[in-house]
C-alpha positions in Angstrom: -180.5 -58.2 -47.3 -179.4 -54.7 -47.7 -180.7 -52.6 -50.9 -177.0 -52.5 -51.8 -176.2 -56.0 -51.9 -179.7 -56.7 -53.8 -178.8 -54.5 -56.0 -175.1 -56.1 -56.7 -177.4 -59.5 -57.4 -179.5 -57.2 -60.0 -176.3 -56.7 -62.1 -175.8 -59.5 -64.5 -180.0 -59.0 -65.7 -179.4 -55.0 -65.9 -176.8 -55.4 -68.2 -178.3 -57.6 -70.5 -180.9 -55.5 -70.4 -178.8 -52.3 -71.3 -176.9 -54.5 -73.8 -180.0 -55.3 -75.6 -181.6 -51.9 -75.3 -178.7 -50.0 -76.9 -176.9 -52.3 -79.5 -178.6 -50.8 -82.3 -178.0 -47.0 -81.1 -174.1 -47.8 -80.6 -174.6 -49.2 -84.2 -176.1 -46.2 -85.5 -173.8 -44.1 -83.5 -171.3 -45.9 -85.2 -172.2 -45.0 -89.0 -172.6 -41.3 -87.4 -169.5 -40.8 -85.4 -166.1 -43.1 -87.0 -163.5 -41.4 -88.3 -165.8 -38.0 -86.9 -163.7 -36.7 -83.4 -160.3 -36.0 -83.0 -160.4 -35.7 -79.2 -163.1 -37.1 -76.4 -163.3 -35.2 -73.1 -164.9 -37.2 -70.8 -166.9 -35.2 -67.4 -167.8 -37.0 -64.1 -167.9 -36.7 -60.5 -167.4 -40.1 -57.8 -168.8 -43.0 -59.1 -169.3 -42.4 -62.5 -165.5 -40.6 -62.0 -164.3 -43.6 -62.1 -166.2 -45.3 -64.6 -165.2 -42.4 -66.8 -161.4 -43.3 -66.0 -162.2 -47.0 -67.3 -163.4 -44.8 -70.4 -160.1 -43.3 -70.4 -158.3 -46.4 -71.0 -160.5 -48.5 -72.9 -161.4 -45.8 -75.4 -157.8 -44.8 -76.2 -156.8 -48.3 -76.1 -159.4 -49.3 -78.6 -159.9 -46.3 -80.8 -156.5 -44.5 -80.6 -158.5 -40.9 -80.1 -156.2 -39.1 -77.1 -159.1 -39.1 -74.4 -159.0 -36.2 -71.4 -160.3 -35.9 -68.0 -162.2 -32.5 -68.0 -161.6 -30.5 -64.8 -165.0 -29.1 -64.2 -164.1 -26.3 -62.4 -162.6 -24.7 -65.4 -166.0 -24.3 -66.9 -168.0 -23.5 -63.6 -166.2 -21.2 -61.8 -162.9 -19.8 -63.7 -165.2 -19.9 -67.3 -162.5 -20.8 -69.6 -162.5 -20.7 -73.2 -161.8 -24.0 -74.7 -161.5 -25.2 -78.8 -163.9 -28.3 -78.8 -164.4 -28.6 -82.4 -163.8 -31.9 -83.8 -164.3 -33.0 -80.1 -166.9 -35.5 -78.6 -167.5 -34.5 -75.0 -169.3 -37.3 -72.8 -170.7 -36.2 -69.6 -171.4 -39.2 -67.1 -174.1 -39.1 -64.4 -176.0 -41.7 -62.7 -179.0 -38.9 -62.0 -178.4 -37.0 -64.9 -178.6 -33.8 -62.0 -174.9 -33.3 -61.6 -175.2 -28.9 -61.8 -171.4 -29.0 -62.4 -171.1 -31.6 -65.0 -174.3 -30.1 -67.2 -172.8 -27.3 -67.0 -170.0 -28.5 -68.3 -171.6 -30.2 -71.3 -173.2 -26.6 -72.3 -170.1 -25.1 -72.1 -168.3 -27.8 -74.6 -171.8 -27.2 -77.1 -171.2 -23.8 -77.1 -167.5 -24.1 -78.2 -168.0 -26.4 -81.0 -167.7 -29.6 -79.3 -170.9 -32.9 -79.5 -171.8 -34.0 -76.7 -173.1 -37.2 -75.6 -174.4 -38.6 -72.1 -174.2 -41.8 -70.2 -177.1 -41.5 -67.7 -179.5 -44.1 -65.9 -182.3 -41.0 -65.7 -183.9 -40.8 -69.6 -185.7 -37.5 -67.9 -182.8 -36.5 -66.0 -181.9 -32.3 -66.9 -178.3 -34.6 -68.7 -180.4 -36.1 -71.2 -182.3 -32.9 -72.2 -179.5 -30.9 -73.0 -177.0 -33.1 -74.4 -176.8 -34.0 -78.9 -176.9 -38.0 -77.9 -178.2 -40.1 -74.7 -176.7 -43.5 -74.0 -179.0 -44.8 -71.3 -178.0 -46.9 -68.6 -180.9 -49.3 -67.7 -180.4 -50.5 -64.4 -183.5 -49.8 -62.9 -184.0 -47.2 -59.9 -181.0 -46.6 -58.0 -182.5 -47.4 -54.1 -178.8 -47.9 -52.6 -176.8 -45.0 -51.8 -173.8 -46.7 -52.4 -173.7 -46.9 -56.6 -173.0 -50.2 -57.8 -175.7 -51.5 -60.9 -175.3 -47.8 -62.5 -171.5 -48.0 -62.3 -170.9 -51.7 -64.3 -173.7 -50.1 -66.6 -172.2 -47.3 -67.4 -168.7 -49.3 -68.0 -170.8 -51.2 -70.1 -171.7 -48.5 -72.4 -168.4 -47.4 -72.7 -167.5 -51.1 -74.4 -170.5 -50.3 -76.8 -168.7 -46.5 -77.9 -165.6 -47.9 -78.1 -167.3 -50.4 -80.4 -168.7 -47.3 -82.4 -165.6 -45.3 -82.4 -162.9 -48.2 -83.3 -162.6 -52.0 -85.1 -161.3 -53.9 -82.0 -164.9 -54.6 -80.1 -167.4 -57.0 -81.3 -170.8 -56.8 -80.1 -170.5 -60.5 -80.2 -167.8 -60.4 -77.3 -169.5 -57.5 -75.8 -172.8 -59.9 -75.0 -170.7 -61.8 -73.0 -170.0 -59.8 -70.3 -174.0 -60.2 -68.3 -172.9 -63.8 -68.1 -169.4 -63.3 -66.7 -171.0 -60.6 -64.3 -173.4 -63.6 -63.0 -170.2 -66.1 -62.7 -168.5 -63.9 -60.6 -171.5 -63.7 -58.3 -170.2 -67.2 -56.7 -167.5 -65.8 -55.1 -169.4 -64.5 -52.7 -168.7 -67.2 -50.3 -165.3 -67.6 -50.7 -165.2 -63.3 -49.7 -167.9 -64.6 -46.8 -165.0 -66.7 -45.5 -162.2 -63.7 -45.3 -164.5 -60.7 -44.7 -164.5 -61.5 -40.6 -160.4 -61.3 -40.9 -161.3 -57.7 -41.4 -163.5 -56.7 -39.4 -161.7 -54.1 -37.4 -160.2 -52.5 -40.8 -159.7 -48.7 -40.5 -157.3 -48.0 -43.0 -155.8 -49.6 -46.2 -154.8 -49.1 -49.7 -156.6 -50.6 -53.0 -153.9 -50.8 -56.0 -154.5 -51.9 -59.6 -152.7 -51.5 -62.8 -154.2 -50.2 -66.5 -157.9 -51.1 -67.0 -158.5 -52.6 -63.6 -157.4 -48.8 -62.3 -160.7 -47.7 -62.3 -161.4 -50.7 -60.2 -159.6 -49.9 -57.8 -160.5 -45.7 -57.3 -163.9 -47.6 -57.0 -163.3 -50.4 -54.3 -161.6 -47.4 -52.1 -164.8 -45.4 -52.9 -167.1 -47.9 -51.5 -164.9 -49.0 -48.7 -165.1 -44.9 -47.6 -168.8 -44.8 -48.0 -170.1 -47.9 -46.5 -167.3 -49.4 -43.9 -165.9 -46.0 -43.0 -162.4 -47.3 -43.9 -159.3 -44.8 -45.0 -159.2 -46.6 -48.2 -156.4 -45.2 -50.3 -156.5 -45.6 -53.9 -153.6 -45.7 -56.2 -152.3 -47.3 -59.6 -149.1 -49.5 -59.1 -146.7 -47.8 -60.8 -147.8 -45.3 -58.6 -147.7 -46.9 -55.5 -144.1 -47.8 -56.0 -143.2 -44.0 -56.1 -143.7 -42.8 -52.5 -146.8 -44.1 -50.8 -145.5 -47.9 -50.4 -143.4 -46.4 -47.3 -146.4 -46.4 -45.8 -146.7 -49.9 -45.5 -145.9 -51.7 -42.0 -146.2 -55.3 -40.8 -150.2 -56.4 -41.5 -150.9 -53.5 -43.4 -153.7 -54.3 -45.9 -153.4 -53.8 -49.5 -156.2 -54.9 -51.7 -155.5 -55.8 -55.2 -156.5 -56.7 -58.5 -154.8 -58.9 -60.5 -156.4 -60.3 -63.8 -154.4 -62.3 -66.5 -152.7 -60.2 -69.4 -150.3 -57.3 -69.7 -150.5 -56.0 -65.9 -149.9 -59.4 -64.3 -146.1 -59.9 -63.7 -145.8 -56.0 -62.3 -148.6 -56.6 -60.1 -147.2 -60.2 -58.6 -143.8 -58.1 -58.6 -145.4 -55.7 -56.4 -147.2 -58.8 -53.9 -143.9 -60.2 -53.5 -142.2 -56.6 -52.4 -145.2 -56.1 -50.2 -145.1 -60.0 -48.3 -141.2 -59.0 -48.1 -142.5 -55.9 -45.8 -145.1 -58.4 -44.3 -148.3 -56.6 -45.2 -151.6 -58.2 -45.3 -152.7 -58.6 -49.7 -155.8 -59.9 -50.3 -155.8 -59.9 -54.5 -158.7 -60.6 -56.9 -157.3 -63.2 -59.4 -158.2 -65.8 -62.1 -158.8 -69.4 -60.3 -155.7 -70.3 -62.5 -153.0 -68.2 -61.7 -150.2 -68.6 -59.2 -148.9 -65.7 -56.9 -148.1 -67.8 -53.9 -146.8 -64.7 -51.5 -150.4 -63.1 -51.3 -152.0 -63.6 -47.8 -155.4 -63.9 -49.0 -157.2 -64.5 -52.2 -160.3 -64.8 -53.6 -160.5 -66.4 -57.1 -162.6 -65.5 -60.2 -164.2 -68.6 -62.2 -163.9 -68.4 -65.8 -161.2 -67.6 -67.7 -161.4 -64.2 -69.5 -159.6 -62.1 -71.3 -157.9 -58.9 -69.9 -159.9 -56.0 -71.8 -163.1 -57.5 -70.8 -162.5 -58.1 -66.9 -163.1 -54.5 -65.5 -167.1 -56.0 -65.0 -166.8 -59.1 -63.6 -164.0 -57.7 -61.6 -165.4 -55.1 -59.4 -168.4 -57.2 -58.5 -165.6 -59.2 -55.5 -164.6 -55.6 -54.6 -168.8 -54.7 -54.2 -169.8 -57.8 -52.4 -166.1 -57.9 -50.0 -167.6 -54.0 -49.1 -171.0 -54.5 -48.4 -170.5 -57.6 -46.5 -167.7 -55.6 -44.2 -170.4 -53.2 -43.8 -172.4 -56.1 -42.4 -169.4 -57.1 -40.4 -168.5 -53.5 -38.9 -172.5 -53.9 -37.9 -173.1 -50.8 -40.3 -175.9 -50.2 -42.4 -174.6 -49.6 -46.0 -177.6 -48.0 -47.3 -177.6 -45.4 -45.2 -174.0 -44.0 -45.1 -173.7 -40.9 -43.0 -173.5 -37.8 -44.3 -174.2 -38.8 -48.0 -177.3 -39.3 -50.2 -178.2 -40.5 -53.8 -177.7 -37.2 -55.7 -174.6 -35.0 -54.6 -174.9 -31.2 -56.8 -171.6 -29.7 -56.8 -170.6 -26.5 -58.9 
């Protein structure tokens, strides 16, 4: 078994474990920081990039603070002069060693802003220079490909959006490790449509709202593991411009879980069996889109805001076993390692 496919198995335990570990420091955060910020800029590069855009949506959603994407560059290389008071600034890192996004969380200190960091590395140079450390504990990362880290660090954005707002529980928030281990089991149903792809080299991974981050990291892992052209793209998006790309057996992956994004995204799988592309959608075992090509089916039912976890774990598995397909090793991607520095 590969160290990446081990480590998707590790993921319901590591988040109970985080869960558990940093309940009562989202609590206290909580009495700290409500009613506190009046803007969160959020800092990331790849992975936790896109966990940070799962922030995005989840935090806004939940807390009604405007969230932003920083661009890093403005701090590292063009040294721009930002107002960050009244702002909570959250860097993301699975090693903690990102040069560009430290850098970036000195920057906001120094114009007024706290700061806060999501890291799996309680050593890491992150965790030493932010105010706050939320620590991911998933255990060392050993794959190259991140996939524990990232549903941890989604996992402490559902305990700050707890902090910030009223619309989490931790009650509801407990639940998640045990719909991350029911979603394991649909690791044979992806065993029996993985070979149909075998001899992928290009495709596009859409999603709509919460998923979106979902799907930015499906297309991430199908780059880094299966060497697949995997564009990435929000529906809404998709629909202006890059669905004339789409020819006769062209694959789109999708997610599709139950709530508000449903009906546009089985909108959009009818248009694309109209142009006779290849779908292959993520979807509760319940629900009824009869013009997909393929599907694989999610036990449970759960609701919307709390199916980015369970979720992505299809997308993981689906790329690590087309690794295994493509006779690639996923743990040892070419070109890449564990720590990327960027400034």
């Amino acid at each position: 078994m590969s160290k990446m496919m081990h480590e998707i198995l590790e993921q319901p335990h590591a988040l109970e474990r985080t869960f558990h570990a940093e309940r009562k420091h989202a609590e206290a955060f909580s009495r700290f920081a409500r009613g506190k910020f009046r803007l969160i800029v959020l800092v990331a590069r790849g992975t936790s990039d896109n966990a940070a855009d799962f922030g995005r949506y989840l935090l806004e959603l939940t807390t009604g603070i405007p969230v932003s994407m920083a661009a890093p560059s403005l701090h590292t290389l063009y040294h721009a002069k930002l107002d960050l008071r009244d702002a909570l600034v959250i860097g993301i890192s699975q090693s903690g060693a990102g040069t560009d996004i430290n850098m970036v969380l000195e920057s906001a200190r120094r114009h007024g802003a706290y700061t806060l960091a999501i890291t799996n590395e309680a050593k890491s140079p992150m965790a030493g220079l932010a105010d706050d450390v939320f620590l991911v504990r998933a255990g060392r990362q050993k794959s190259v490909a991140a996939t524990k880290t990232y549903t941890g660090q989604l996992m402490m954005f559902y305990l700050i959006a707890f902090a910030l707002g009223r619309q989490l529980t931790l009650a509801d928030i407990s639940e998640i490790p045990g719909r991350a281990r029911s979603a394991l089991a649909v690791a044979d149903q992806i065993r029996g449509v993985v070979e149909r792809y075998r001899y992928m080299r290009q495709c596009a991974v859409v999603a709509r709202g919460l998923n979106q981050a979902n799907a930015f990291e499906l297309a991430l892992k199908l780059m880094e593991t299966c060497y697949v052209v995997a564009e990435r793209f929000s529906s809404a998006d998709f629909l202006h411009g890059p669905i004339a790309m789409v020819e006769p057996n062209f694959p789109v992956l999708m997610f599709m879980p139950p709530g508000r994004t449903f009906t546009s995204q089985a909108q959009l799988v009818r248009r694309l069996h109209a142009l006779h592309a290849e779908t292959l959608v993520i979807m509760d075992e319940q629900a009824k889109v009869p013009a997909a090509t393929r599907a694989i089916r999610m036990p449970g039912s759960i609701p919307e805001i709390y199916t980015p976890i369970p979720y992505i774990i299809p997308g993981q598995i689906f790329a690590a076993q087309l690794a295994e397909a493509k006779g690639i090793d996923p743990d040892r991607p070419r070109s890449l390692h564990i720590v990327t520095r960027t400034v």
